[in-house]
VOKOLVEX-968256 format. One record per residue: y, x, z of N, C-alpha, C, O in turn; residue number from 1; residue in three letters. Coordinates in Angstrom, 2 decimals. Atoms other than C-alpha are relative to their C-alpha. Example, Ala and Ser with C-alpha at 12.3 -4.5 7.8 and 13.67 -1.06 7.14 Angstrom:
residues 2
<pt <-1.19 0.89 0.00> <-4.50 12.30 7.80> <1.20 0.90 0.00> <1.18 1.94 0.66> 1 "Ala">
<pt <-1.19 -0.82 -0.06> <-1.06 13.67 7.14> <1.09 -0.77 0.73> <2.20 -0.26 0.90> 2 "Ser">
end
This chain:
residues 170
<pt <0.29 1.39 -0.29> <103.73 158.92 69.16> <-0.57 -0.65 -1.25> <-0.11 -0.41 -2.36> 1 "Unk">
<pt <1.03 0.61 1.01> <101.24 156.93 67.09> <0.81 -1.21 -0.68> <1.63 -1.88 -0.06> 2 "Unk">
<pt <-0.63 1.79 -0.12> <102.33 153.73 65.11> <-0.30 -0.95 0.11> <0.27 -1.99 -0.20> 3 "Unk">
<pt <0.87 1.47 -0.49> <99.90 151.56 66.32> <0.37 -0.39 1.74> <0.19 -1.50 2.24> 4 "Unk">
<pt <-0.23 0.02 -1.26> <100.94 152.14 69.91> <0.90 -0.90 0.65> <0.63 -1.51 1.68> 5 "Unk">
<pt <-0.82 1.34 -0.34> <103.91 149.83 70.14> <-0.99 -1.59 0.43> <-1.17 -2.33 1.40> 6 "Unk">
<pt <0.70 1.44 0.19> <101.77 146.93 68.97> <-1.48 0.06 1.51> <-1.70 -0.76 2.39> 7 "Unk">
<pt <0.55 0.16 -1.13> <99.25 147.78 71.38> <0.11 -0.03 1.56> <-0.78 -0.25 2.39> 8 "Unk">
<pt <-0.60 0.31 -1.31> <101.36 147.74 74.44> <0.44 -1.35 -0.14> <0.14 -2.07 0.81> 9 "Unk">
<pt <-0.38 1.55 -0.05> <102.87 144.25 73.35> <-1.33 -1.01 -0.20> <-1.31 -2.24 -0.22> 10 "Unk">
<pt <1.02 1.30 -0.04> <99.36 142.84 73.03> <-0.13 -0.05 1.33> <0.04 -1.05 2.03> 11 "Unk">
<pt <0.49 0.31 -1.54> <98.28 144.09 76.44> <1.14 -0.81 0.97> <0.88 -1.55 1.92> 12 "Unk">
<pt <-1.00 0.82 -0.92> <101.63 142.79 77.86> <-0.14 -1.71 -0.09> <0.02 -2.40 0.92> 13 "Unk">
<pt <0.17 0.89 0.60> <101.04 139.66 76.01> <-1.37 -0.60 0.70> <-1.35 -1.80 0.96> 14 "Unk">
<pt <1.48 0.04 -0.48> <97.39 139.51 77.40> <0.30 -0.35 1.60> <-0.42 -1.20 2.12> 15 "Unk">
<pt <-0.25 -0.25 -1.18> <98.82 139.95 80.86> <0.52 -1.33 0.10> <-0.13 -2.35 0.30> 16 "Unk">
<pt <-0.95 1.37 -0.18> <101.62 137.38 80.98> <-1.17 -1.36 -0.29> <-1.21 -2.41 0.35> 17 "Unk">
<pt <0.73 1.17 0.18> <98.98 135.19 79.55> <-1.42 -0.31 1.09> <-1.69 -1.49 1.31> 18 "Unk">
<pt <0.29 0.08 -1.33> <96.60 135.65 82.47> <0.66 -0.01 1.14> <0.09 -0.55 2.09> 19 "Unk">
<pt <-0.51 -0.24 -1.64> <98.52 136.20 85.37> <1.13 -0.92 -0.41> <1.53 -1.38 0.66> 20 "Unk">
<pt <-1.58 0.79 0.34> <101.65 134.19 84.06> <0.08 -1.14 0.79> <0.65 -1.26 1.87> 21 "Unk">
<pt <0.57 1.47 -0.34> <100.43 130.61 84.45> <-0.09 0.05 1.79> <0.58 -0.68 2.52> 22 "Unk">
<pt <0.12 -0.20 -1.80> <99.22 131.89 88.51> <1.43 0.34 0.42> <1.95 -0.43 1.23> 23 "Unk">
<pt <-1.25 -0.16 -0.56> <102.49 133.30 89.12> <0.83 -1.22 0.35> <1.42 -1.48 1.39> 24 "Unk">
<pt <-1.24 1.11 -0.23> <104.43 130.04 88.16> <-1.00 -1.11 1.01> <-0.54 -1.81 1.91> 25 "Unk">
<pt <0.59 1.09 -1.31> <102.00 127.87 90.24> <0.08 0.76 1.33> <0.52 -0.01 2.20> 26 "Unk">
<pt <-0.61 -0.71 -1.04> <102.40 130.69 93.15> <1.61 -0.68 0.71> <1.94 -0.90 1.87> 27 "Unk">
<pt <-1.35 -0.36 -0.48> <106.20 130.16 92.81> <0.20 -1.78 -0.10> <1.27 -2.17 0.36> 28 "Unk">
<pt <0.15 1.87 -0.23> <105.52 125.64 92.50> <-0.40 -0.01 1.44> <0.19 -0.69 2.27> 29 "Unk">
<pt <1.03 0.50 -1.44> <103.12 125.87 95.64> <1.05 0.33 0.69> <1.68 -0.71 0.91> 30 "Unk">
<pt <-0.60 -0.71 -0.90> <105.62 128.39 97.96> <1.81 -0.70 -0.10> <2.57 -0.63 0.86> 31 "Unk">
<pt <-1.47 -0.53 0.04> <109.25 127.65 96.62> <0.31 -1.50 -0.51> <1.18 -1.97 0.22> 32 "Unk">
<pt <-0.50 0.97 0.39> <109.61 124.17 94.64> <-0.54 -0.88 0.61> <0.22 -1.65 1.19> 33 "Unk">
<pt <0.21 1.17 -0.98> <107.38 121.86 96.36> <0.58 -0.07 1.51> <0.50 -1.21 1.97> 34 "Unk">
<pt <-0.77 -0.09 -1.00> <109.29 122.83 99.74> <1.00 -0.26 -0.12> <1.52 -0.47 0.97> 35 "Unk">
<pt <-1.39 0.10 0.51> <112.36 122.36 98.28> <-0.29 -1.67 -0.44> <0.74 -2.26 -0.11> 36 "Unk">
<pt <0.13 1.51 0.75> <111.45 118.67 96.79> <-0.72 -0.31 1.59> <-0.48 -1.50 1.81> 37 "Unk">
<pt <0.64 1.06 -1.09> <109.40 117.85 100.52> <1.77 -0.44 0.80> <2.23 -1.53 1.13> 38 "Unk">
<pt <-1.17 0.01 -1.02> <113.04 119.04 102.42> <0.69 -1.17 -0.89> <0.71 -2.28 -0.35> 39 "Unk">
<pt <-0.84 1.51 0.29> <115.04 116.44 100.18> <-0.42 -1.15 0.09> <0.43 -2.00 0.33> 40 "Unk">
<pt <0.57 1.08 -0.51> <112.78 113.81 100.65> <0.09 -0.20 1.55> <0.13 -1.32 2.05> 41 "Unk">
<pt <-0.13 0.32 -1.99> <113.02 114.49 104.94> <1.19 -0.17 0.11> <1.52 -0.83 1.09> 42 "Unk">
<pt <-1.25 0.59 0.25> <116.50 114.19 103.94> <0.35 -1.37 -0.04> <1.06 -2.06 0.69> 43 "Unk">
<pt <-0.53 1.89 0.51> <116.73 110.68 102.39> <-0.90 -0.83 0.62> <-0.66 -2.04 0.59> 44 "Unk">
<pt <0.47 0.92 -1.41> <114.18 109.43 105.08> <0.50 0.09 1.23> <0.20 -0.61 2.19> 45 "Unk">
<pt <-0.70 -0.06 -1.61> <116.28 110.63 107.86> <1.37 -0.78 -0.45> <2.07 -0.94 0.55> 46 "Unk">
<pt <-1.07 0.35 0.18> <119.28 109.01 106.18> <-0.12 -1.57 -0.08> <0.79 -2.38 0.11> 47 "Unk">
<pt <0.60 1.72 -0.22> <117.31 105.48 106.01> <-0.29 0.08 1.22> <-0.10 -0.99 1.80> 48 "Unk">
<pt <0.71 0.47 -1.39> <115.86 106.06 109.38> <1.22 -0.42 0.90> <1.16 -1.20 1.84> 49 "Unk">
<pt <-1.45 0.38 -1.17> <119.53 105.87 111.03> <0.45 -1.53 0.07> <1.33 -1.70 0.91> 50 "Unk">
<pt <-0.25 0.97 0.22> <119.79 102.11 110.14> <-1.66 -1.21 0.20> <-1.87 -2.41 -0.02> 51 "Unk">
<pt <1.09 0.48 -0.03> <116.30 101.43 110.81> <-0.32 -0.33 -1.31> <0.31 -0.51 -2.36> 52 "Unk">
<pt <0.77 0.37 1.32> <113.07 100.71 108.86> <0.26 -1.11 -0.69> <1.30 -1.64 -0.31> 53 "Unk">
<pt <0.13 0.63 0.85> <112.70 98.46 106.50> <-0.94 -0.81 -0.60> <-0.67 -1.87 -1.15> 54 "Unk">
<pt <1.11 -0.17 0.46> <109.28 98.41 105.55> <-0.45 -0.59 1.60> <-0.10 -0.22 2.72> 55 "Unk">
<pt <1.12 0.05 -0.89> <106.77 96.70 107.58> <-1.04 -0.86 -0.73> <-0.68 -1.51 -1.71> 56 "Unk">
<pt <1.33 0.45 0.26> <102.98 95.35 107.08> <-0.22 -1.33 0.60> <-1.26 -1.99 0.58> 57 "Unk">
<pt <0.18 1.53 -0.39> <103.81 92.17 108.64> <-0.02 -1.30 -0.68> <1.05 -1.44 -1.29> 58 "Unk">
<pt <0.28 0.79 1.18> <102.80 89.17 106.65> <0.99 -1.21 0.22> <0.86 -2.23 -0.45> 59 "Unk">
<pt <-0.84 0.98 -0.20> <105.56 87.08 107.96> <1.69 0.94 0.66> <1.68 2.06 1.18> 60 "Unk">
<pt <-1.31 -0.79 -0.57> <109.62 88.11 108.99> <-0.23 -0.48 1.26> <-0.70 -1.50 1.75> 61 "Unk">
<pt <0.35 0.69 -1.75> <109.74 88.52 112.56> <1.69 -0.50 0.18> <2.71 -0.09 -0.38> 62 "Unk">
<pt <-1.07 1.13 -0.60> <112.38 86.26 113.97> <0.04 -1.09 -0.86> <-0.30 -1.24 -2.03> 63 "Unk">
<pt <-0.68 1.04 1.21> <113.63 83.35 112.83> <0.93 -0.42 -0.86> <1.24 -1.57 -1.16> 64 "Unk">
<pt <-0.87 0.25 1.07> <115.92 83.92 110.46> <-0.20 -0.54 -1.26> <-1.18 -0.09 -1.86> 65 "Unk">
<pt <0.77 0.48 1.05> <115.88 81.73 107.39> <0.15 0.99 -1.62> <1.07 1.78 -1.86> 66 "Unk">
<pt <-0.16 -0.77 0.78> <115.35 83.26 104.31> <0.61 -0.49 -1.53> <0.11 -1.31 -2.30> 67 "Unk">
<pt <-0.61 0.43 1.53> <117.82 83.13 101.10> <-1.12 0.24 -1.19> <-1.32 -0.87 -1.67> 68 "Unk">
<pt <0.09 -0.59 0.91> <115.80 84.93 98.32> <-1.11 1.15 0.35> <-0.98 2.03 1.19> 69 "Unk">
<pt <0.55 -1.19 -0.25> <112.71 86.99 97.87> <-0.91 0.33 -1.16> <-1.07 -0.47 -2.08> 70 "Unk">
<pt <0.53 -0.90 1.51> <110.80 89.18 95.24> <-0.73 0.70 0.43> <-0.59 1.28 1.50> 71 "Unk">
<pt <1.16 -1.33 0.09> <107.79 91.33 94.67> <0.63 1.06 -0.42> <1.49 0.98 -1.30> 72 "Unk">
<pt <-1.15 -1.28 0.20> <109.19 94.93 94.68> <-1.59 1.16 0.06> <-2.59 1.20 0.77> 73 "Unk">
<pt <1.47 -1.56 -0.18> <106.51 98.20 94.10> <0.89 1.03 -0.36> <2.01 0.89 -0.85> 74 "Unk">
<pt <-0.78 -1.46 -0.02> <107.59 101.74 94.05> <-1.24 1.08 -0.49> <-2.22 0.68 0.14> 75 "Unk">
<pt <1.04 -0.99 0.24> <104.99 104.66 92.71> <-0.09 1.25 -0.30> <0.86 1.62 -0.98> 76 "Unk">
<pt <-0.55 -1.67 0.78> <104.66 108.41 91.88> <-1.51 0.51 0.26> <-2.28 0.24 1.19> 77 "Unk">
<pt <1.09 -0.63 0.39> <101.91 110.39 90.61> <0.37 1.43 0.54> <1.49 1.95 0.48> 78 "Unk">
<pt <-0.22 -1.62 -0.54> <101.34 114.00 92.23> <-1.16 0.41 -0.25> <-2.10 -0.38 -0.14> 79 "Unk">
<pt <1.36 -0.82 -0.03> <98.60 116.55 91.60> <0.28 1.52 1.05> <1.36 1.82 1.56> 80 "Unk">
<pt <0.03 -1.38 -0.54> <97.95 119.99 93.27> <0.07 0.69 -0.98> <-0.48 0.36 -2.03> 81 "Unk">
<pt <0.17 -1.11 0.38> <98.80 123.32 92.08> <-1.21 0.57 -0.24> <-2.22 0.13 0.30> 82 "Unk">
<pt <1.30 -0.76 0.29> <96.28 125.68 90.70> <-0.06 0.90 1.57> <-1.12 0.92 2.19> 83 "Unk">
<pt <0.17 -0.38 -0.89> <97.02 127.51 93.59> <-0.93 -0.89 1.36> <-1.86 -0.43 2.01> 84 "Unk">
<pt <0.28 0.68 -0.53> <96.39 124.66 95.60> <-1.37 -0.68 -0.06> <-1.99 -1.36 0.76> 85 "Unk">
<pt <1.56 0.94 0.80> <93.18 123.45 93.42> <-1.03 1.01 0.49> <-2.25 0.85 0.62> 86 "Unk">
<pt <1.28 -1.24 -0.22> <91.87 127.16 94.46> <-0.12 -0.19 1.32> <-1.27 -0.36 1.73> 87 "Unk">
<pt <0.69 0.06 -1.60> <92.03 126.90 98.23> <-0.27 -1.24 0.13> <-1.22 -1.24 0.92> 88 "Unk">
<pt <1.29 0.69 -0.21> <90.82 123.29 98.13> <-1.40 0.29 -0.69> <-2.24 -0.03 0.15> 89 "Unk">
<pt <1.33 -0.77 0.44> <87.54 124.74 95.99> <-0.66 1.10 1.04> <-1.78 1.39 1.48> 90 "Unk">
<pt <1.38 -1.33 -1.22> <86.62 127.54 98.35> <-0.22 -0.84 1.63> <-1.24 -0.74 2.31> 91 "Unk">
<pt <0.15 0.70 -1.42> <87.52 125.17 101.78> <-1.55 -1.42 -0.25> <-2.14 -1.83 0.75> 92 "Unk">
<pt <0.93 1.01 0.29> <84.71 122.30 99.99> <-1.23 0.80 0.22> <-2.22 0.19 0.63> 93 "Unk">
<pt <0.94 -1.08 0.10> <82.43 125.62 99.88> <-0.66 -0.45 1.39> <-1.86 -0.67 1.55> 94 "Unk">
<pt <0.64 -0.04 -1.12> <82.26 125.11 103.51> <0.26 -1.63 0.83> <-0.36 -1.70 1.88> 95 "Unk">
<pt <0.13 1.42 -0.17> <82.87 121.33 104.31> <1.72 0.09 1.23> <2.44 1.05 1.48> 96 "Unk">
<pt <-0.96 0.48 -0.80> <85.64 119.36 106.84> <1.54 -0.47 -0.70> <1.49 -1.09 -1.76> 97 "Unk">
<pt <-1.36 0.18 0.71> <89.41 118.90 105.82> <0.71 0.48 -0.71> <1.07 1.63 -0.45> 98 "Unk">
<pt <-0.12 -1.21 0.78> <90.76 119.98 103.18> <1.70 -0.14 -0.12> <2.40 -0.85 -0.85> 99 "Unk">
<pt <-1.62 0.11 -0.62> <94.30 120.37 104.35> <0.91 -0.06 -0.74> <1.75 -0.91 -0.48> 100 "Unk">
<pt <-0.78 -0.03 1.08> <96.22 121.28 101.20> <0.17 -1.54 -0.91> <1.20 -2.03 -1.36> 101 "Unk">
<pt <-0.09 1.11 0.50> <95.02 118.07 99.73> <0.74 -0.97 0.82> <1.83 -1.40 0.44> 102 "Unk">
<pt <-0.62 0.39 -0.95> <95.78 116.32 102.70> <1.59 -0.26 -0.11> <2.09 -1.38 -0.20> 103 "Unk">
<pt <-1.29 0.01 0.08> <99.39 117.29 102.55> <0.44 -0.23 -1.35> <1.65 -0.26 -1.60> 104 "Unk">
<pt <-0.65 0.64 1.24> <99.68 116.26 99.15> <0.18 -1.66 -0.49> <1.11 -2.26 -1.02> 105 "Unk">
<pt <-0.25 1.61 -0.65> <98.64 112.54 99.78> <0.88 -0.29 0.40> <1.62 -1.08 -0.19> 106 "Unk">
<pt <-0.73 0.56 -1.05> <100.58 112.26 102.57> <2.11 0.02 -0.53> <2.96 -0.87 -0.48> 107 "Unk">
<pt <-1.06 -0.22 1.14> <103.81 113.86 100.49> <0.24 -0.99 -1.09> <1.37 -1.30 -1.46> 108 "Unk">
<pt <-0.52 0.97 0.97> <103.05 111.25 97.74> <0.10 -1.54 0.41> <0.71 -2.42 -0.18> 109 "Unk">
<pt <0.18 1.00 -0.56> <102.10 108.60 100.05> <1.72 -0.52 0.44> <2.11 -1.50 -0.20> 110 "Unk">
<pt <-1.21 -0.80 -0.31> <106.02 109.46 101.81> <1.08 -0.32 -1.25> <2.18 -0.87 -1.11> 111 "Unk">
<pt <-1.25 -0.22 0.72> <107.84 109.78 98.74> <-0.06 -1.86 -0.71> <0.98 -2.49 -0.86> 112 "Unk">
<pt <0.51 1.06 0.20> <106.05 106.32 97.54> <0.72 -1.12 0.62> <1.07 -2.14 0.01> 113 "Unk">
<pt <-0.22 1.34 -0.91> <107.27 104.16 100.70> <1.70 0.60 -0.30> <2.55 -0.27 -0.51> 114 "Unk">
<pt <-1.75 0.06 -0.06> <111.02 105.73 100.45> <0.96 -0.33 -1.34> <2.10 -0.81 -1.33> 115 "Unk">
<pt <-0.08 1.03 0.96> <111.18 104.82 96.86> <0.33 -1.10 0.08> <1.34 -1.56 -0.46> 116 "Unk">
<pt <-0.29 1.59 -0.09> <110.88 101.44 97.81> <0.75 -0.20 0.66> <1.52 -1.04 0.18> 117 "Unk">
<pt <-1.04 0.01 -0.51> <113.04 101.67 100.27> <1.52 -0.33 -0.99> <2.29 -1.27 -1.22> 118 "Unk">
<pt <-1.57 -0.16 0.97> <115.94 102.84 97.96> <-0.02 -1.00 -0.82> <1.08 -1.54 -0.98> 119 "Unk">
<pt <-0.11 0.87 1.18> <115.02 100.48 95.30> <0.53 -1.46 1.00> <1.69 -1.88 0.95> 120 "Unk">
<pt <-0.77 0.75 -0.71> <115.56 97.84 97.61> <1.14 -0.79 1.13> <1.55 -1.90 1.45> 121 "Unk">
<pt <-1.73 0.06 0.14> <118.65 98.95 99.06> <0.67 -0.16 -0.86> <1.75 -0.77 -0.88> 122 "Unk">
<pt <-0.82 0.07 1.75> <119.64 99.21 95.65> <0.35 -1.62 -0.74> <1.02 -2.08 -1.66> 123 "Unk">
<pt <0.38 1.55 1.01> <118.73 95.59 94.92> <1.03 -0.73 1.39> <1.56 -1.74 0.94> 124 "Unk">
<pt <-0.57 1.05 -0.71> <120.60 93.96 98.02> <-0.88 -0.91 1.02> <-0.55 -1.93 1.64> 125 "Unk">
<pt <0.78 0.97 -1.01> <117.56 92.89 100.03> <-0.14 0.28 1.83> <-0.30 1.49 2.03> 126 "Unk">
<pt <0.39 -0.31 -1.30> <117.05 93.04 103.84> <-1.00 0.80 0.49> <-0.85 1.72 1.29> 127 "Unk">
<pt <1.30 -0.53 -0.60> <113.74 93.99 104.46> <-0.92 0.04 -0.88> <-0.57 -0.36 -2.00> 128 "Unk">
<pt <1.11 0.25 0.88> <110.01 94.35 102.90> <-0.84 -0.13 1.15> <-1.12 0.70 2.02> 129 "Unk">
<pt <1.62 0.22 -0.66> <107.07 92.39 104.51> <-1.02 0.29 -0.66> <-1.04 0.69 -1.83> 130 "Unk">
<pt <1.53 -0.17 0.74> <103.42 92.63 103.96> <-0.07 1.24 -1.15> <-0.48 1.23 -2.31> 131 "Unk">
<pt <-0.14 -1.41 1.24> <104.05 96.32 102.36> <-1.88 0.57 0.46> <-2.47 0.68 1.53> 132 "Unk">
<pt <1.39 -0.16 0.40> <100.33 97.33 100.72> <0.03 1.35 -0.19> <1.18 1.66 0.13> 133 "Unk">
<pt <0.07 -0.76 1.20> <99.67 100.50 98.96> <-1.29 0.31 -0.51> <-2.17 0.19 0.34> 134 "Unk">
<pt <0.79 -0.39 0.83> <97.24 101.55 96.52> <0.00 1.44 -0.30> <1.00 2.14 -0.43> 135 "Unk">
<pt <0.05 -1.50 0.27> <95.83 104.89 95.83> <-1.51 -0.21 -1.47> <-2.56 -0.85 -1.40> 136 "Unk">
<pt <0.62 -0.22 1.43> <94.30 105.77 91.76> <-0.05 1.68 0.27> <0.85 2.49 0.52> 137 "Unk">
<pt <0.47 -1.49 0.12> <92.45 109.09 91.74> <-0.08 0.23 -1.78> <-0.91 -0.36 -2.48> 138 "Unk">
<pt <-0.03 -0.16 1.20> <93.37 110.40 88.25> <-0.93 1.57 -0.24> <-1.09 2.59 0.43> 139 "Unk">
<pt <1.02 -1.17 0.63> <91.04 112.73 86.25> <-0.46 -0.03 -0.98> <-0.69 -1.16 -1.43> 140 "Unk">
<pt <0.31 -0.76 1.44> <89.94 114.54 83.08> <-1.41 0.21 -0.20> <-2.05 0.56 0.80> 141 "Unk">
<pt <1.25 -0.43 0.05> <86.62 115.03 81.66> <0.08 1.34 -0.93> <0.52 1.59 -2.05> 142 "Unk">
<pt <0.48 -1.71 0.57> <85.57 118.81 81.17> <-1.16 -0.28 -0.35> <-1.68 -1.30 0.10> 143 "Unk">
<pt <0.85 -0.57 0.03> <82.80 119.99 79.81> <-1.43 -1.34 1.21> <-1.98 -0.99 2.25> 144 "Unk">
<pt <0.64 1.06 -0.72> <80.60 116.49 81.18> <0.21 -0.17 1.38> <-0.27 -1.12 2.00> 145 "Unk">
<pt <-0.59 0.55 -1.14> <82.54 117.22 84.53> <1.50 -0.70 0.34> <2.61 -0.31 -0.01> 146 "Unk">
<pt <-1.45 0.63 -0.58> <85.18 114.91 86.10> <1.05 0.82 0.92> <0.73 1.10 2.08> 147 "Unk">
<pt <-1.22 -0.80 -1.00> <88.43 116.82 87.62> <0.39 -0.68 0.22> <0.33 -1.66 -0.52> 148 "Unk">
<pt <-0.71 0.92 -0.25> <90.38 115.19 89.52> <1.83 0.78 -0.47> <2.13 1.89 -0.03> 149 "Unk">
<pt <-1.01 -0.61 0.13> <94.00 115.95 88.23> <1.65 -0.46 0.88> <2.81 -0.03 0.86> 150 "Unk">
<pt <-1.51 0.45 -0.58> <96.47 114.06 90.33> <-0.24 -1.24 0.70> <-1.44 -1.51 0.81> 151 "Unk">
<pt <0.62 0.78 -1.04> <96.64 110.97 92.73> <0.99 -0.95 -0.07> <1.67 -0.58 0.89> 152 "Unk">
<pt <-0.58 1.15 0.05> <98.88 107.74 92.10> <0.48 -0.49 1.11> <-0.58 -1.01 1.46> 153 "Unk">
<pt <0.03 1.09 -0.95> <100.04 105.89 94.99> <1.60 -0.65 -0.20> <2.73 -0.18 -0.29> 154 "Unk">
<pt <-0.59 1.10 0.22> <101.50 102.50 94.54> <0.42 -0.61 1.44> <-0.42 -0.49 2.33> 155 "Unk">
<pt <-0.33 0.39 -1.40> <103.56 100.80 97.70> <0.70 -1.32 -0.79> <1.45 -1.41 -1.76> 156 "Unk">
<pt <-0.49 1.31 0.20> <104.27 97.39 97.43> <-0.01 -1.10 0.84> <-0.98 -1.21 1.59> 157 "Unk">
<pt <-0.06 1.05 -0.57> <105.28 94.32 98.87> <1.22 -0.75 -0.38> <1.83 -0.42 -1.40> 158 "Unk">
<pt <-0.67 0.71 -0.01> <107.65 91.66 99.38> <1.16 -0.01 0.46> <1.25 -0.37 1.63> 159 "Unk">
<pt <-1.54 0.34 -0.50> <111.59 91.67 99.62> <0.78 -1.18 0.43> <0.99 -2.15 -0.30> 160 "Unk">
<pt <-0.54 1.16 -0.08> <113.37 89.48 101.51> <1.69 0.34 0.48> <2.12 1.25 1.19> 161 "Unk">
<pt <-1.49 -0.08 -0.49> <117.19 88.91 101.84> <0.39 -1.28 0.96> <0.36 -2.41 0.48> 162 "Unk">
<pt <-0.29 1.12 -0.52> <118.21 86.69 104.60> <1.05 -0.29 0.29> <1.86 0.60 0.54> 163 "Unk">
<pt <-1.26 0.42 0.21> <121.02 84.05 104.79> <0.82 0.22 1.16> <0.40 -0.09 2.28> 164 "Unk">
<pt <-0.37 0.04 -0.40> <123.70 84.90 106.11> <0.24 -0.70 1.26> <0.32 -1.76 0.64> 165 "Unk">
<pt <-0.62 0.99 -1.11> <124.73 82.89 109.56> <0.90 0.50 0.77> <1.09 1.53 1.43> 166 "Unk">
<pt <-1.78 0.21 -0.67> <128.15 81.72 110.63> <-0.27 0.00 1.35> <-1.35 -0.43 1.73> 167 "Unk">
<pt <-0.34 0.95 -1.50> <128.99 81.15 114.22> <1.54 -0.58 0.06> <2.40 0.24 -0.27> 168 "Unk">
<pt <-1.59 0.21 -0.56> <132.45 79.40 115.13> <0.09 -0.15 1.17> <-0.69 -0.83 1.83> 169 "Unk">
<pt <-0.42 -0.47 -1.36> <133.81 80.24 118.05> <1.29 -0.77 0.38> <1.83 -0.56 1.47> 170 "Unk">
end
């Protein structure tokens, strides 16, 4: 056995891990952790949904209840795609229509965005949120004079209201 031979098996291993490494752990993000982070989120929206929503786009409270107390409330979270994910949207653009992976990553941050607010304003003591907005920021890097897009913002916001109590005597 030679004594250069060691060293040249720990480069090529070294070489390896450093190509294929990086794909593996986005393999094992795309398949194993983002499924695991969507199921706890269908969790803590099925555990708000039992008490009803919360959230609506209505620019006024429906009924007439009067209202004690209310506040601007936003909620937000930044998400990007996997490399895995960055590769099958690149070859599906090849040939045009929906590009599904992305798709489900919106809709995931869009999702985790509105139940945020939710919690925050269970957390705070309010009743409800009218006139809920959101905003979407396409974030990205400049390569080489091209723009990537690296990830996708979405902001949910609106207005909390807590309403006053009412007595009856009987």
């Amino acid at each position: 056995m030679a004594e250069g031979e060691p060293v040249i098996g720990l480069v090529i291993l070294l070489t390896l891990l450093l190509a294929v490494g990086p794909w593996l752990i986005s393999i094992i993000a795309t398949f194993v952790y983002q499924p695991s982070k969507k199921k706890k989120l269908l969790a803590r929206e099925a555990a708000f949904a039992a008490t009803g929503d919360t959230l609506t786009t209505l620019k006024k409270p429906f009924g007439d209840k009067p209202i004690k107390e209310f506040s601007l409330v936003s909620a937000n979270v930044v998400m990007s795609p996997s490399w895995v994910q960055m590769w099958i949207g690149s070859i599906i653009t090849i040939f045009g229509g929906e590009i599904n992976v992305f798709t489900k990553i919106v809709d995931w941050a869009r999702r985790e965005a509105k139940q945020r607010l939710r919690e925050q304003v269970a957390a705070a003591g309010y009743d409800a949120v009218i006139n809920v907005r959101f905003e979407t920021t396409v974030m990205s890097r400049t390569r080489g004079g091209k723009d990537r897009t690296s990830g996708v913002e979405i902001l949910a916001y609106g207005t909390a209201i807590k309403y006053q109590k009412q007595f009856t005597m009987d």
